[in-house]
C-alpha positions in Angstrom: 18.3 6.4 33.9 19.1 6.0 30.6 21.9 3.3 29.3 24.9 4.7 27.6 26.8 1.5 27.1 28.5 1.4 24.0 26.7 4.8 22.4 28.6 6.4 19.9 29.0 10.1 20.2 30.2 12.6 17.7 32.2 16.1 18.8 31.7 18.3 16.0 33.4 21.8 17.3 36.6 23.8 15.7 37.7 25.0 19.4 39.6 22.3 21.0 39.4 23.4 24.2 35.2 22.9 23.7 36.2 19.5 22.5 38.4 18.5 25.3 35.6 20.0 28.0 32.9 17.5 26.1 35.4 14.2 25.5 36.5 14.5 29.2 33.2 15.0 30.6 32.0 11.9 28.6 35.1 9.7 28.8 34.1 6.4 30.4 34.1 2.9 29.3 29.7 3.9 27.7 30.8 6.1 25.7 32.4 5.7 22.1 33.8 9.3 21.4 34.7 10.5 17.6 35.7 14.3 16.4 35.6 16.3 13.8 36.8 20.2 13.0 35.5 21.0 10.3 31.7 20.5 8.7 33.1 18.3 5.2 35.0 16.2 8.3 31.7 15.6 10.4 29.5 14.7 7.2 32.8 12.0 6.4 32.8 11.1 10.3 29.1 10.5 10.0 29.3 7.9 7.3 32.4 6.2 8.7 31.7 6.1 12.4 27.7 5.9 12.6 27.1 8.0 15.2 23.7 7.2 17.4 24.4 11.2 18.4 26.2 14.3 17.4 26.8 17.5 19.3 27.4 20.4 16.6 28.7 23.5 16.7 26.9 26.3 14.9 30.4 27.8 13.7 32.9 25.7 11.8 35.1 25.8 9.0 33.9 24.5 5.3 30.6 23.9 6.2 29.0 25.6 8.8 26.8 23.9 11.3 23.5 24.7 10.1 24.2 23.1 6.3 25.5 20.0 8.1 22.6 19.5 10.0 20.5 20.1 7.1 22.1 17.4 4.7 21.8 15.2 7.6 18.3 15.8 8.4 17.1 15.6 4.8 18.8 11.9 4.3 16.6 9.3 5.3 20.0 7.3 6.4 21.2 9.8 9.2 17.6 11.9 9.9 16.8 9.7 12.9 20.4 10.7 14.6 19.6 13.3 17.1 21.6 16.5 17.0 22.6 19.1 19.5 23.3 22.2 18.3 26.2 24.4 20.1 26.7 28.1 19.9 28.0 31.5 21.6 25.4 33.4 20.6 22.7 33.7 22.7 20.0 34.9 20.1 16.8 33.2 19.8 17.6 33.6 15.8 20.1 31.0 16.1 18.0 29.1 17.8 14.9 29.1 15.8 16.6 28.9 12.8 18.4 25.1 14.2 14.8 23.8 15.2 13.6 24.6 12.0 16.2 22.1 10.0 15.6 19.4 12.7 18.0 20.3 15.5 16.9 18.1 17.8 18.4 20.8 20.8 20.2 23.6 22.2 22.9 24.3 24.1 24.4 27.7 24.7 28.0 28.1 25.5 29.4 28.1 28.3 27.3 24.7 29.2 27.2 22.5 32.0 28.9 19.2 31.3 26.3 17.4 32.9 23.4 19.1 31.4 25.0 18.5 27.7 25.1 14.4 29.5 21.1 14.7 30.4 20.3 16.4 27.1 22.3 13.1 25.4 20.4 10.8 27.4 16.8 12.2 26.8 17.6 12.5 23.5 18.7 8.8 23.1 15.7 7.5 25.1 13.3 9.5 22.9 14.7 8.7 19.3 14.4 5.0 20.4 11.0 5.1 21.3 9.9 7.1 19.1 10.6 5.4 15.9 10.7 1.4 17.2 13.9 1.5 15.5 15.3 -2.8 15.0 18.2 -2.7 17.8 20.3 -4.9 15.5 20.4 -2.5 12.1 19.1 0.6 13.9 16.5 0.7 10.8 13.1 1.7 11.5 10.7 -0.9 12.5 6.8 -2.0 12.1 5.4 0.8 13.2 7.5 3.6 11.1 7.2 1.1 8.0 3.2 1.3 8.3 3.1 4.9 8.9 5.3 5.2 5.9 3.0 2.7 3.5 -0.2 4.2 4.7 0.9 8.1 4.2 1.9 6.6 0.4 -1.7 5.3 -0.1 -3.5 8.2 1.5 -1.6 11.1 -0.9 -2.2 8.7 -3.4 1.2 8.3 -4.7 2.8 6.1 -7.0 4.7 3.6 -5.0 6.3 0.3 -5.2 7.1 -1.5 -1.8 9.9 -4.3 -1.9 9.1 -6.9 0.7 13.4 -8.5 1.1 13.9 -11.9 2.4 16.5 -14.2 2.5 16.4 -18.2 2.3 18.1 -20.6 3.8 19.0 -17.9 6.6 18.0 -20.0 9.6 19.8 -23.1 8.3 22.9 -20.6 8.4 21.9 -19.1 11.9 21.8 -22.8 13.3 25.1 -24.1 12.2 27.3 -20.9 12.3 25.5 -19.1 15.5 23.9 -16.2 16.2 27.1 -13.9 16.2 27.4 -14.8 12.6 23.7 -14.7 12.0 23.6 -10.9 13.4 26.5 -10.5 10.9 24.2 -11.5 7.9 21.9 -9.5 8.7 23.9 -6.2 9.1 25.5 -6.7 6.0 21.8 -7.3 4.1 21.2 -4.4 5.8 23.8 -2.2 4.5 23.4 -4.2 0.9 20.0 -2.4 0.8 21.1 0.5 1.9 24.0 1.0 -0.1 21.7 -0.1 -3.1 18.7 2.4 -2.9 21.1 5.4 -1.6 22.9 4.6 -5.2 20.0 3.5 -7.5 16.8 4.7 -5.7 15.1 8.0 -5.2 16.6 10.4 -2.3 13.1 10.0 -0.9 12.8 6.4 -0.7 12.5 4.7 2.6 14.1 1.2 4.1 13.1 -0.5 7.0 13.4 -3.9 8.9 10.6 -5.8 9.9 12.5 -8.3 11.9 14.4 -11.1 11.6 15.6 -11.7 8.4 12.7 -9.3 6.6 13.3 -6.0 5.2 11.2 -3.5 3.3 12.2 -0.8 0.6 9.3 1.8 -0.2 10.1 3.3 -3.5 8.4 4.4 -6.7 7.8 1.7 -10.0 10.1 3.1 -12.0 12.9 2.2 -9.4 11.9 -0.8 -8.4 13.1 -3.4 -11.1 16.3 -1.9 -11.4 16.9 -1.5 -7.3 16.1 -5.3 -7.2 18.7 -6.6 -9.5 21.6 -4.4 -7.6 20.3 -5.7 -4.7 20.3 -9.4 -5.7 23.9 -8.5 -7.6 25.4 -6.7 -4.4 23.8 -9.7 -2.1 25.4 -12.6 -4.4 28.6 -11.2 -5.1 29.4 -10.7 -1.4 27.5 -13.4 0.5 30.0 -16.5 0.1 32.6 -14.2 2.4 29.8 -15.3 5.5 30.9 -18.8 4.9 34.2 -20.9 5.5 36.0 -22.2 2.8 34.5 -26.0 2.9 30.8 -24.8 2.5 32.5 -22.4 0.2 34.2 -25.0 -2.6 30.6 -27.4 -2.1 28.5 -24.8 -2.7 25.8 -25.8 0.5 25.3 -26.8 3.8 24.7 -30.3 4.9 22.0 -29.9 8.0 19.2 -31.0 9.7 15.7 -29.5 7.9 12.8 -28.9 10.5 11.5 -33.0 10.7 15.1 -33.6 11.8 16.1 -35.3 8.1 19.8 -34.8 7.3 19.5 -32.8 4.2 21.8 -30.5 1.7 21.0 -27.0 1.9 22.0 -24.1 -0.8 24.5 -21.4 0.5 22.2 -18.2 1.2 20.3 -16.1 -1.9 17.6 -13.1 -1.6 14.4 -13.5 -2.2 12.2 -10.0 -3.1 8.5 -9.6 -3.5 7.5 -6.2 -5.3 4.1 -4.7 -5.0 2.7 -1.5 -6.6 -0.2 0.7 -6.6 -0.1 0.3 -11.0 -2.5 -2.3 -10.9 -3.9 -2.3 -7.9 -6.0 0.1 -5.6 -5.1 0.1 -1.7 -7.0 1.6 1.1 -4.9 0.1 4.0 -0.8 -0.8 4.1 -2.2 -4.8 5.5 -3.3 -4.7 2.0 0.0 -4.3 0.7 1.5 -6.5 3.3 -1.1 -9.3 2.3 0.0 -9.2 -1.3 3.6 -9.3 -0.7 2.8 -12.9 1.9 1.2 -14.7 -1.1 4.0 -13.4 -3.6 6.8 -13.9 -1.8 5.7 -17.7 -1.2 6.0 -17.9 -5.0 9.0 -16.0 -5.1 10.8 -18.3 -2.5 10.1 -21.6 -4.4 12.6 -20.2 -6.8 16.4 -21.2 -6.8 18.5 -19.0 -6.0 18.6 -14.9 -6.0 15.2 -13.9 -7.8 12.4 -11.2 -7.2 8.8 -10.9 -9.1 6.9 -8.0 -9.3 2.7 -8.3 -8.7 1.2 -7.9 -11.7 -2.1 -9.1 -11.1 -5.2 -6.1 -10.3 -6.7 -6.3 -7.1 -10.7 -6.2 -6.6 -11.7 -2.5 -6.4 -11.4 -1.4 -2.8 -14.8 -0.1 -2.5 -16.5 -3.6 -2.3 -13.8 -5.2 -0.3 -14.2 -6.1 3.2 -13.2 -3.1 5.7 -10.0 -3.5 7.3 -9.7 -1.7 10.6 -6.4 -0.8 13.0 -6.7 -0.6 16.3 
């Protein structure tokens, strides 16, 4: 059976007699329960909580059930949370109408408490498999982040993908631990995040490759300007991840990889843009390949920087086939 430990559910119903059914059936030391009574108050809990799922009522004050869903679904931040839609009416209206916004299920009241649990944990067990999302930042993972790259070359869109890395990251990981190193990379998640939700296109797309590696698909126009918040965001906040003596020196003093006692900078962002502008693409490990030889350039900077390929590739017709298994 599925693992529940620490999953965070959301109650999203105006009766709180349903809610009190739900919380109680769920209560135990896997669960992480949240509420909500109105529509305005889930989307608020949503944000504030990050819920891995919600169970939504269909009827509800301010917003109903249906136009929460909807917002949710249509935001590439919250469209991966699965969703379980409640309601008294037994129509198949209702019903149709939910899958068609992206419910994810159904449940008709009165409902067994322990078929609402087994729904929960299908649900969990399918979202997680289903988009390889990282474990750590709950961002999608390789395999969304080629799907996403090769649908943008195959409709032929204009796109710019930013390949994110930070440096001196492992230096940090080794001398603070990995607690503090899975801190880092939360909050360069949520600096990305927070940066193309503001300044990118509602359509844009972030993932994370692993590690310390993050990708941003968005569109040219975006791309210088998401880069500089990012790197602005990043700098401004990073020096909170160290303690006060690194702070005031402004670096680390550590062993590099031959074991040489060496002084290393406090943390900066490297980012790597490539676009379609200049360049023709046929396969996303085209893209990918471009990124590896600019970010090496990119990296040998000091500091914060990011450079955007401006080079044109060789015309994708004569270039050597590049197959997928």
């Amino acid at each position: 059976m599925y693992s529940a430990e620490l999953t965070k559910i959301l109650i999203v119903d105006d009766d709180p007699d349903t809610r009190d059914i739900i919380r109680l059936s769920l209560d135990s030391e896997s669960y992480r329960i949240s509420e909500a009574k109105t529509g305005v108050e889930a989307l608020e809990k949503v944000i504030t909580h990050d819920p891995d799922i919600i169970v939504l009522d269909i009827m509800l004050p301010e917003k109903s059930g249906m136009e929460v869903c909807k917002i949710l679904k249509e935001s590439f931040v919250t469209a991966h949370v699965p969703i379980i839609m409640l309601t008294a009416k037994q129509t198949i209206d209702d019903k149709i109408e939910g899958l068609k916004i992206g419910a994810d299920d159904y449940l008709v009241k009165p409902f067994d408490p322990l078929e609402l649990e087994a729904r929960i944990n299908a649900l969990l067990r399918k979202m997680r498999r289903d988009l390889y999302a990282n474990p750590l930042t709950h961002l999608p993972g390789n395999v969304p982040i080629e799907k996403e790259i090769q649908q943008a070359i195959e409709n032929r869109r204009n796109f710019a993908v930013l390949f994110v890395d930070l440096d001196n990251f492992k230096v940090y990981n080794d001398n603070y631990g990995y607690a503090a190193g899975n801190r880092v990379i939360k909050f360069t998640a949520n600096t990305i995040l927070n940066c193309v939700k503001q300044f990118g296109n509602t359509e844009d797309f972030v993932g994370h490759i692993g590690g310390d590696d993050f990708v941003v698909l968005s569109t040219p126009k975006k791309a210088n300007h998401l880069c500089q918040e990012i790197i602005q965001l990043f700098d401004s906040l990073i020096p909170i991840q160290y303690d006060e003596k690194d702070i005031s020196r402004g670096y680390i003093i550590s062993e590099d990889r031959k074991g040489e006692i060496k002084k290393f900078q406090l943390m900066s962002i490297s980012i790597a843009v490539v676009t379609n502008e200049n360049n023709q693409f046929i396969h996303h490990l085209q893209v990918a390949e471009k990124a590896a030889e600019l970010k090496k350039l990119v990296k040998k900077l000091e500091g914060s920087n990011y450079q955007k390929d401006r080079r044109k590739s060789i015309n994708p017709k004569s270039a050597k086939k590049i197959t997928s298994d």
